[in-house]
MITOR-621020 format. One line per 3 residues: for each residue x, y, z of C-alpha. Coordinates in steps of 0.2 Angstrom, whole numbers. Example, Ala and Ser with C-alpha at 12.3 -4.5 7.8 and 13.67 -1.06 7.14 Angstrom:
62 -22 39; 68 -5 36
This chain:
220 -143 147; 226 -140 131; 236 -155 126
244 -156 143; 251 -175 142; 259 -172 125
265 -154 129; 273 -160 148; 283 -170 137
291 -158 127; 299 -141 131; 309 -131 119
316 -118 107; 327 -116 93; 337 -102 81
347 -102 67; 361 -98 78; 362 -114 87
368 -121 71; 386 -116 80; 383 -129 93
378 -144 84; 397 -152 82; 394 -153 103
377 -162 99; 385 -174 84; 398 -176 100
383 -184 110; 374 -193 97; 390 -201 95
393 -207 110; 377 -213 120; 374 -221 101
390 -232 107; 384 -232 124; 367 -242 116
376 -253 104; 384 -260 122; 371 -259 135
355 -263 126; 356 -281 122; 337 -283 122
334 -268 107; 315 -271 113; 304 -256 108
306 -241 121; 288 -240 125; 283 -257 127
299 -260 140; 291 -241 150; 275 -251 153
280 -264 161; 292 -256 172; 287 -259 194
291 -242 202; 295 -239 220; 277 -235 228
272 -229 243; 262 -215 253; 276 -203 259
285 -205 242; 285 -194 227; 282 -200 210
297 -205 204; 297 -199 187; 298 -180 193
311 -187 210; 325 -193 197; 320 -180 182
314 -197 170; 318 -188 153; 326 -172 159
340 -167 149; 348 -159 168; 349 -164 187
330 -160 188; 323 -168 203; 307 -164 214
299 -167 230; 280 -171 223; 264 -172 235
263 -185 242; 280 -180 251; 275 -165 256
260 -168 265; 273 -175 278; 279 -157 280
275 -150 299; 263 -138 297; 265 -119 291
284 -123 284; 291 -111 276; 293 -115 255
312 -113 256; 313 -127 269; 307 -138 257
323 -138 245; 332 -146 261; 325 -163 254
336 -163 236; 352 -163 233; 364 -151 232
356 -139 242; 362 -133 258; 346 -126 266
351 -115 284; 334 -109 293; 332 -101 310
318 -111 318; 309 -128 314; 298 -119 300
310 -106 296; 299 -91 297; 313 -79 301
316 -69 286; 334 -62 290; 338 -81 298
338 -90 280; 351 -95 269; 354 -106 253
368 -112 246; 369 -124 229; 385 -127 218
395 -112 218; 377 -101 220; 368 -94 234
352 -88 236; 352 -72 226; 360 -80 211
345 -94 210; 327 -92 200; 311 -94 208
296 -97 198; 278 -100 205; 265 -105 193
274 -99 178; 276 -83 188; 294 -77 190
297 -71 208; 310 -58 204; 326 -53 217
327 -66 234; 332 -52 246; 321 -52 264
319 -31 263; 314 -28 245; 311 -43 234
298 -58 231; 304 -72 241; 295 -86 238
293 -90 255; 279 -75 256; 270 -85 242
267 -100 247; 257 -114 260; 263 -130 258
245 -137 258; 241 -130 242; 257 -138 235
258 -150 220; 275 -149 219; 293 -139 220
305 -145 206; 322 -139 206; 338 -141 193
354 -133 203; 366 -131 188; 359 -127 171
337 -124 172; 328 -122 157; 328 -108 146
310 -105 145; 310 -100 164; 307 -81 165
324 -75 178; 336 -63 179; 342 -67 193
347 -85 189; 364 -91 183; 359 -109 184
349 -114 195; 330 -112 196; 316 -119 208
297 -121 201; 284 -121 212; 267 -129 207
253 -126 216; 235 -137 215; 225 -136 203
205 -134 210; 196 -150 213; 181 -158 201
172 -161 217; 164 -148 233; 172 -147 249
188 -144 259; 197 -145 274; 200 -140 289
218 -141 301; 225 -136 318; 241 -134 324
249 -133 340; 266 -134 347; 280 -128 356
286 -108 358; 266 -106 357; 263 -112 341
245 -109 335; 241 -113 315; 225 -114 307
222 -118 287; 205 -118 281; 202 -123 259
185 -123 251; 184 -129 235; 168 -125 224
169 -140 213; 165 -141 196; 153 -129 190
149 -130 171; 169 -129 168; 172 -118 182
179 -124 199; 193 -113 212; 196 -114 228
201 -103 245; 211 -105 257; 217 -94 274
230 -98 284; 235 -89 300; 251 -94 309
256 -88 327; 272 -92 337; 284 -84 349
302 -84 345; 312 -98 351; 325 -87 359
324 -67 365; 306 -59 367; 293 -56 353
282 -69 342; 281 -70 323; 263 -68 317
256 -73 297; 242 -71 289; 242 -79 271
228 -80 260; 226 -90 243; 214 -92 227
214 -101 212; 199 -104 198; 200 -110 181
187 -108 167; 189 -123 154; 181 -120 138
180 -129 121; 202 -129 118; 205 -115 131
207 -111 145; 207 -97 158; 215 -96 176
215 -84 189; 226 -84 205; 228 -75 220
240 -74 234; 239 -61 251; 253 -62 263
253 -53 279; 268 -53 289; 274 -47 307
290 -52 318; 302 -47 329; 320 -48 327
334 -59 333; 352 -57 333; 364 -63 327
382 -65 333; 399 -72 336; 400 -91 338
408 -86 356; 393 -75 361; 381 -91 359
394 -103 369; 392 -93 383; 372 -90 378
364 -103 370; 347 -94 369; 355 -77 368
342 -63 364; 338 -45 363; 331 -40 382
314 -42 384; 312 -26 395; 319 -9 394
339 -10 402; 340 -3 421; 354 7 414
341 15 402; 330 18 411; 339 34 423
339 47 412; 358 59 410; 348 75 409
354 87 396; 346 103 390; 345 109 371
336 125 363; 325 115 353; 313 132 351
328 140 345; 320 155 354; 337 160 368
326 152 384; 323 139 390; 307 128 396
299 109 398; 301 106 381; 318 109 379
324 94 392; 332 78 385; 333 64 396
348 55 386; 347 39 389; 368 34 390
367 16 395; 379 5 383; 363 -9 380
354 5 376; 349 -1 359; 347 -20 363
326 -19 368; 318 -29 357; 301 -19 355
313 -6 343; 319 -22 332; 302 -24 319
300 -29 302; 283 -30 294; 277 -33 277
262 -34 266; 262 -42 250; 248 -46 237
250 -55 221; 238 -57 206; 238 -66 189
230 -72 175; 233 -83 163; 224 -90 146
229 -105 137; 223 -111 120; 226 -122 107
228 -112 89; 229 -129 78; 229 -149 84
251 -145 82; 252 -125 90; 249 -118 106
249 -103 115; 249 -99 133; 250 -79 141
251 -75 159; 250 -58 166; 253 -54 184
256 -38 195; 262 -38 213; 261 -25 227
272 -23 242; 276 -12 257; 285 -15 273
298 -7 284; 308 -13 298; 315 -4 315
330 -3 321; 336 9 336; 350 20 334
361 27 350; 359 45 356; 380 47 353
378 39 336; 362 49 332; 370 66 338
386 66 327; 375 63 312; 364 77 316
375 88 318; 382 85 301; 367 87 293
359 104 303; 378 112 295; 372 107 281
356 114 283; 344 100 281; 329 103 291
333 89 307; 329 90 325; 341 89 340
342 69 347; 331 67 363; 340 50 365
338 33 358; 332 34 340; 318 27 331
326 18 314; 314 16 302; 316 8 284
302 11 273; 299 0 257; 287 0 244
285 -4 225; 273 -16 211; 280 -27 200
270 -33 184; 274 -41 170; 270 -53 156
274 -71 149; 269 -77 130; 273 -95 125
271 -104 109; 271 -125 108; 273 -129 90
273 -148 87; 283 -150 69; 288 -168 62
300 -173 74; 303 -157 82; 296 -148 96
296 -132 97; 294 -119 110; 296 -101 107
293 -84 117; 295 -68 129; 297 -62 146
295 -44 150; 294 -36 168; 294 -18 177
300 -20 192; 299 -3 203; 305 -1 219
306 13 234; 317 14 249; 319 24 261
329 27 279; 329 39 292; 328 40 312
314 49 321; 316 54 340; 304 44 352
297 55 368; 306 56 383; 323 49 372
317 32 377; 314 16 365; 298 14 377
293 32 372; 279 37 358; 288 40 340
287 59 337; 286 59 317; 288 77 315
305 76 322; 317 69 309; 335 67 317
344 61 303; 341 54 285; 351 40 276
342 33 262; 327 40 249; 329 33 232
315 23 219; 324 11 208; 319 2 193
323 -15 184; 315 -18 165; 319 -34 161
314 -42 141; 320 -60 137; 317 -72 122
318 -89 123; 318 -103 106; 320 -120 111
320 -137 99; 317 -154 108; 322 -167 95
317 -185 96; 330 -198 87; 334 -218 87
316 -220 89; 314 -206 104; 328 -216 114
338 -201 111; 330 -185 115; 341 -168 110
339 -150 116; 345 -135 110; 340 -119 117
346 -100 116; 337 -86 128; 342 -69 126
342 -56 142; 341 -37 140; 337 -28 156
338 -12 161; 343 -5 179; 341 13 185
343 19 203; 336 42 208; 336 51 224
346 50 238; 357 35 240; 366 37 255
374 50 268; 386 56 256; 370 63 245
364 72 259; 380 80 267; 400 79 265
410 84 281; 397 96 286; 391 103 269
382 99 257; 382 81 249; 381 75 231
364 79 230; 351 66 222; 357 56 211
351 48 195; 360 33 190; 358 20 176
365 2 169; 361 -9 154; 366 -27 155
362 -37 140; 364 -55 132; 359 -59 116
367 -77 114; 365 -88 128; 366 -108 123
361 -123 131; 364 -139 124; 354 -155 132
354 -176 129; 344 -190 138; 347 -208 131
336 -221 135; 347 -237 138; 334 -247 140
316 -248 151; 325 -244 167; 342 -233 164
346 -217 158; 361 -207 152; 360 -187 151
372 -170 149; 370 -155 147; 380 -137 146
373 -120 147; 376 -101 149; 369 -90 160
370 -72 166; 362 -62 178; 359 -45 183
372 -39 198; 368 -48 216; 364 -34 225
363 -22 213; 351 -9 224; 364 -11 238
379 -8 225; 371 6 216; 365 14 232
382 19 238; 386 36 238; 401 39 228
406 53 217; 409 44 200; 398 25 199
408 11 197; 395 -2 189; 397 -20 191
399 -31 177; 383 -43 177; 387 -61 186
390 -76 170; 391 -94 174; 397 -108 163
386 -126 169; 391 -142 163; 383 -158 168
385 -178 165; 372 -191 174; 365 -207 176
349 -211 180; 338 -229 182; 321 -234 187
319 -252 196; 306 -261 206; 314 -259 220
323 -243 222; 326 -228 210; 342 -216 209
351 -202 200; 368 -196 200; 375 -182 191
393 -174 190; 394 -156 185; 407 -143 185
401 -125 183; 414 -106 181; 405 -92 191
411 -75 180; 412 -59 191; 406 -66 206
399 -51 218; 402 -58 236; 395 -51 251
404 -43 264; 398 -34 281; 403 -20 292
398 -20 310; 384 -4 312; 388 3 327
370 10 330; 363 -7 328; 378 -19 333
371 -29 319; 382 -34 300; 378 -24 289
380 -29 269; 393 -22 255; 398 -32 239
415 -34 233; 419 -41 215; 429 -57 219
432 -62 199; 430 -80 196; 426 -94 207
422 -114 202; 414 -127 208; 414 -146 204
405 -160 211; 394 -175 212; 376 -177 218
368 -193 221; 348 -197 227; 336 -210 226
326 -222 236; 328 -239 240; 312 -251 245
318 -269 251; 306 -285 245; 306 -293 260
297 -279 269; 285 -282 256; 282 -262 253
281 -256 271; 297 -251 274; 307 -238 262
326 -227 265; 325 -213 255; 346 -202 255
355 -189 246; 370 -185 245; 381 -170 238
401 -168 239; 403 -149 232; 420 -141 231
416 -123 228; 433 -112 229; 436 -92 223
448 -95 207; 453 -77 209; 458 -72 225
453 -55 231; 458 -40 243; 466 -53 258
455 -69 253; 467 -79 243; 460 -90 226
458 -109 230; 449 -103 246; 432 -110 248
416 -100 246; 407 -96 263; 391 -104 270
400 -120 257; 402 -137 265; 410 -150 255
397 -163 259; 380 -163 264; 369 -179 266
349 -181 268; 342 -196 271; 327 -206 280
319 -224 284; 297 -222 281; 285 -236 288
268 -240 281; 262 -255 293; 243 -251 287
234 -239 278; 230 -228 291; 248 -226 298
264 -220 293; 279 -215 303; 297 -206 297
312 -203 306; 328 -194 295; 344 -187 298
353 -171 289; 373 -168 291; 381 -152 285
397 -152 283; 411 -140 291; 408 -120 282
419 -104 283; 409 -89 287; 419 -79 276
433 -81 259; 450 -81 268; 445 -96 277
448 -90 294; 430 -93 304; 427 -111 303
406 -118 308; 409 -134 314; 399 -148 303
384 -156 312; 369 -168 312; 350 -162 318
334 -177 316; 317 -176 314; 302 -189 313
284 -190 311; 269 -200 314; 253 -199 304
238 -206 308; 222 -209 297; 214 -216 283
207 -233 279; 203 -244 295; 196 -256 305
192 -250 322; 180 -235 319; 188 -221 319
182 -209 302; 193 -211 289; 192 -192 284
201 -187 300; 220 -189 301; 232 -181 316
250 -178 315; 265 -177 327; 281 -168 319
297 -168 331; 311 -156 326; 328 -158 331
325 -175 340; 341 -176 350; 342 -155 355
359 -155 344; 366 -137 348; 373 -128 334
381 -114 323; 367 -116 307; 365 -101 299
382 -90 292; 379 -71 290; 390 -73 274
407 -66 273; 408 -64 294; 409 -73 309
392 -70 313; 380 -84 314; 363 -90 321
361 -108 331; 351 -121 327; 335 -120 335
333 -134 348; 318 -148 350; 301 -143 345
287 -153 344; 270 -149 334; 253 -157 332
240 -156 317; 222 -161 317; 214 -160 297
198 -164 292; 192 -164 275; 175 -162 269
């Protein structure tokens, strides 16, 4: 590639206007030059002590550079390959953040495949305020209905690695939904050599996985590969199974100084649903589901009659059988969500002069989905009759409704770069633009007979919610200069992005638009924002002490579009109210060494959170599920220190390693609003969270892992009044294969992933801003057999 060891060095940009911050940078010369004149006795030349440093090895540990940041101005830490293979089969790629610091990873299930059923906190962030980036690829919004999650995108087998920094990320990374943190994920690159593999999974709740990958191998400078995945499992509590099928591709054309690569990715998705509820609901029902057959009380029909000819008589077609039992709603064949996502790119590397490169990608994706609901014949009815006096063309309700939440939209976009290599200076310089277009819609459709087990009849509309298309047109510029001084044992960043994106929301948005107290509504609706940043810094440092010990800090700004911002634009009022966009301050200060026998980082950071949008819920009476609203809490902080690292004892002569993190987080509202006083903490928040595990290597062709996770006690919402009790879950591992002495081929390996070791019974996920939860899935046991070729 073109000049990929010198250029994975250095990251940056630069403008005349970071001329404002260099007192902060004269501020860290100053002091990490003292901090050498007293803890680098040796004054040996940096590159000769690097070479003879002994690193922690081993087969289940990643490389440590890119697992304590080595050089990284910020907490940047990464769970590399050889880490990942570990990882049960078919995982879910948000699962993997579980295993660095600071983040508080909630799932529901052992591979977290649920979509409604995850949940990340980190710092004073969650889920929708973090940046996901695959490939160079920006992933846009996080939610499960109508973003990119990168969950959809990705199979852990064709991982290299997934690198996250939870407080200030770098500006070079397309988001605009990031105030701080950002996740990169870096899939394999195609291999030199012809073949592939080959793996089956099986487990509990009817676990079946297979992955297939052929790679072409190197073919006069072209080489890719395919893979196809399809996982199948039923849900570990209530009825209905979760089904994937997920295809991806890769090639690269090497050429003179260039390059081209191509990827693909195809994600096929279907599940049903499971609830949640209230912490008292699951102590008297663990397992608690939806019912896995149509409720006795909904099955005898309340017979009714209505003119649905509107002709004055009366025939066959005009009997409703209402179905009026109170669980009406809660069979689990009317609770669906499906989607079907593709993703293309391509990307073209070059190298203009030996100092200046250029790197472009461009990439489109396209989405559709829906999800069902049912709606109640009582609920239904008042609805309709609102709308047929407002004179929408709707149909009488025959009894329990179909719900049906349409989604489609393509998101494409480009990414140009330039490294410029300039005396001491490294310079990196470009743009981001994206069109991101997006189409919702909501309505409920009778089923025959009034039954959830009925047909759906499509030409009968009882009531519509939702029709709108959105837009989000997103332009940023980065400029970064990475400085080397002291002979490169201080490293200096300065970095300045700007964001301009543009946000517009037309149709119908809600009820309101279609009818008010029996009239007519607002009507659609065409509504538009700008939110814009031209100025936002990041400073960085790393001192090199000496061969084995860092120093770093960094601060940045960041800003973001408005979390939630269909949801918040979407409600039907007469005169918008738009959000201010979300802003956060980061600062960081760390520590980091490098021995022969264990390796570490800390970092202390303290980040303000402007304008923080925090979800809130009302209880939908059709579906007795939350449903989401944002309130504009003001300011919130966090502050806090993160420690990892791993630890392998000489006397068990590199057989035997502990690998821990550890985060103490204090993440408070400094405003308070509506009833939720400041100095509350956030929701879904624990002040400490800890990850750790002991790996054994007794030969080459075993290796066996047990580790431990604790979260600590949450609030489900910001007043502090529903407390989630802290708790411990385990897992383990034993791989077999490789290298040995007894006959079996070496290109055949088997592994035994146990979830949940000791059954702990939980509260894990927090529907944010409720007391509605989902437990913690209990033991599951899974078993892979790969082959390569």
């Amino acid at each position: 590639m073109i000049n990929d060891v010198r250029h994975s060095e250095w990251q940056g940009k630069r403008q005349r206007r970071l001329l404002a911050l260099l007192p902060v940078a004269a501020t860290l010369v100053s002091g990490f030059t003292q901090a050498a004149e007293t803890s680098d006795t040796t004054k040996s030349d940096d590159k000769t002590d690097k070479a003879e440093v002994v690193e922690v090895v081993g087969r289940r540990i990643s490389d440590t550079s890119m697992a304590i940041g080595t050089d990284q101005v910020s907490n940047t830490l990464a769970v590399t390959r050889d880490q990942l293979l570990s990882a049960p089969s078919g995982i879910s790629g948000l699962k993997m953040l579980e295993n660095l610091p600071g983040f508080n990873v909630q799932t529901d299930g052992a591979l977290g495949l649920y979509e409604f059923g995850n949940s990340v906190s980190v710092r004073a962030f969650n889920l929708s305020q973090m940046g996901f980036v695959l490939d160079g690829i920006p992933m846009g919004r996080s939610d499960a209905f109508g973003g990119s999650p990168i969950f959809r995108y990705v199979d852990n087998e064709n991982l290299r690695s997934v690198t996250a920094s939870p407080g200030a990320g770098d500006v070079s990374k397309p988001s605009y939904a990031t105030l701080g943190p950002v996740a990169s994920y870096v899939t394999t690159m195609p291999s030199h050599k012809a073949g592939g593999m080959v793996s089956m999974t099986m487990g509990d709740d009817d676990l079946r996985r297979s992955f297939v990958k052929l790679q072409t191998g190197d073919i006069g400078g072209f080489r890719a590969y395919l893979s196809r995945s399809k996982t199948d499992s039923n849900l570990w509590r209530g009825p209905g199974s979760i089904n994937r099928e997920h295809i991806e591709g890769k090639a690269i054309y090497e050429f003179t100084d260039s390059y081209l690569q191509a990827t693909y990715v195809y994600n096929d998705f279907y599940d049903y649903d499971s609830p949640t509820a209230t912490k008292a609901t699951f102590d008297k029902n663990y397992n608690y589901g939806y019912s896995a057959t149509l409720p006795d009380g909904c099955i005898s029909a309340d017979p009714q009659v209505y003119d649905f000819n509107g002709d004055g008589s009366i025939d066959s077609n005009d009997f409703i059988p209402v179905f009026t039992g109170s669980n009406c709603t809660s069979y689990y064949k009317d609770r669906v969500n499906a989607r079907h996502d593709k993703l293309y790119s391509l990307t073209y590397g070059t190298a203009l002069t030996t100092d200046l490169s250029f790197k472009a990608t461009g990439y489109y994706e396209d989405k559709i989905g829906y999800g069902i609901s049912p709606d109640s014949y009582s609920n239904s009815l008042s609805i309709y009759q609102e709308e047929a006096d407002a004179g929408l063309d709707v149909v009488h309700p025959r009894g329990v409704q179909y719900g049906y939440s349409g989604l489609d939209g393509d998101r494409k976009g480009i990414t140009l770069g330039f490294d410029w290599y300039l005396g001491e200076h490294h310079l990196a310089f470009g743009t981001w633009y994206e069109d991101d277009k997006y189409h919702r819609m909501q309505l409920r459709y009778n089923h025959e007979n009034g039954s959830a087990d009925g047909a759906v009849l499509w030409d009968e509309v009882v009531y519509y919610r939702r029709n709108y298309h959105s837009e989000r047109k997103t332009h940023q510029y980065y400029l970064k200069d990475t400085l080397g001084l002291m002979n490169d044992r201080l490293k200096l960043e300065l970095g300045v992005k700007a964001l301009d994106m543009d946000y517009s929301l037309n149709g119908y948005r809600d009820y309101d638009d279609y009818y008010i107290d029996g009239g007519s509504g607002y009507g659609p609706q065409s509504i538009s924002a700008n939110y814009q940043d031209f100025f936002l810094p990041m400073v960085g440092a790393v001192y090199t002490l000496n061969s084995t010990d860092q120093l770093f800090a960094s601060y940045a700004e960041n800003y973001a579009l408005p979390a939630g911002a269909d949801d918040i634009f979407s409600t039907a009022v007469e005169t918008v109210v738009k959000p201010e966009a979300e802003e956060a301050n980061n600062y960081e200060l760390g520590y980091r060494t490098n021995r022969d026998t264990f390796n570490t980082s800390i970092a202390l950071y303290y980040t303000l959170f402007k304008n923080r949008l925090v979800e809130g819920n009302v209880l939908n009476p059709a579906t007795d599920q939350p449903e989401s609203f944002y309130v504009n809490a003001g300011d919130s902080e966090a502050y806090g220190v993160e420690l990892s690292g791993v630890w392998q004892p000489a006397i068990f002569k590199k057989k035997l390693y502990f690998n821990s993190n550890v985060t103490f987080n204090h993440a408070t509202l400094k405003d308070g609003f509506d009833d939720n006083p400041a100095g509350s903490r956030l929701a879904d928040s624990p002040l400490w969270l800890f990850n750790g595990g002991v790996t054994w290597e007794p030969s080459d062709w075993l290796v066996a892992h047990f580790s431990a996770k604790y979260t600590g006690s949450r609030y489900g919402d910001y007043a502090e009044d529903y407390k989630t009790a802290a708790y411990w879950t385990t897992s383990a591992y034993v791989d077999i294969g490789g290298p040995n002495n007894f006959g079996l081929p070496e290109n055949v390996s088997i592994r035994f992933n146990l979830d949940n070791v000791f059954n702990t019974k939980a509260m894990a996920y927090i529907y944010s801003g409720s007391n509605y939860v989902r437990p913690l899935s209990p033991r599951t046991f899974q078993a892979t057999l790969t082959v390569h070729f």
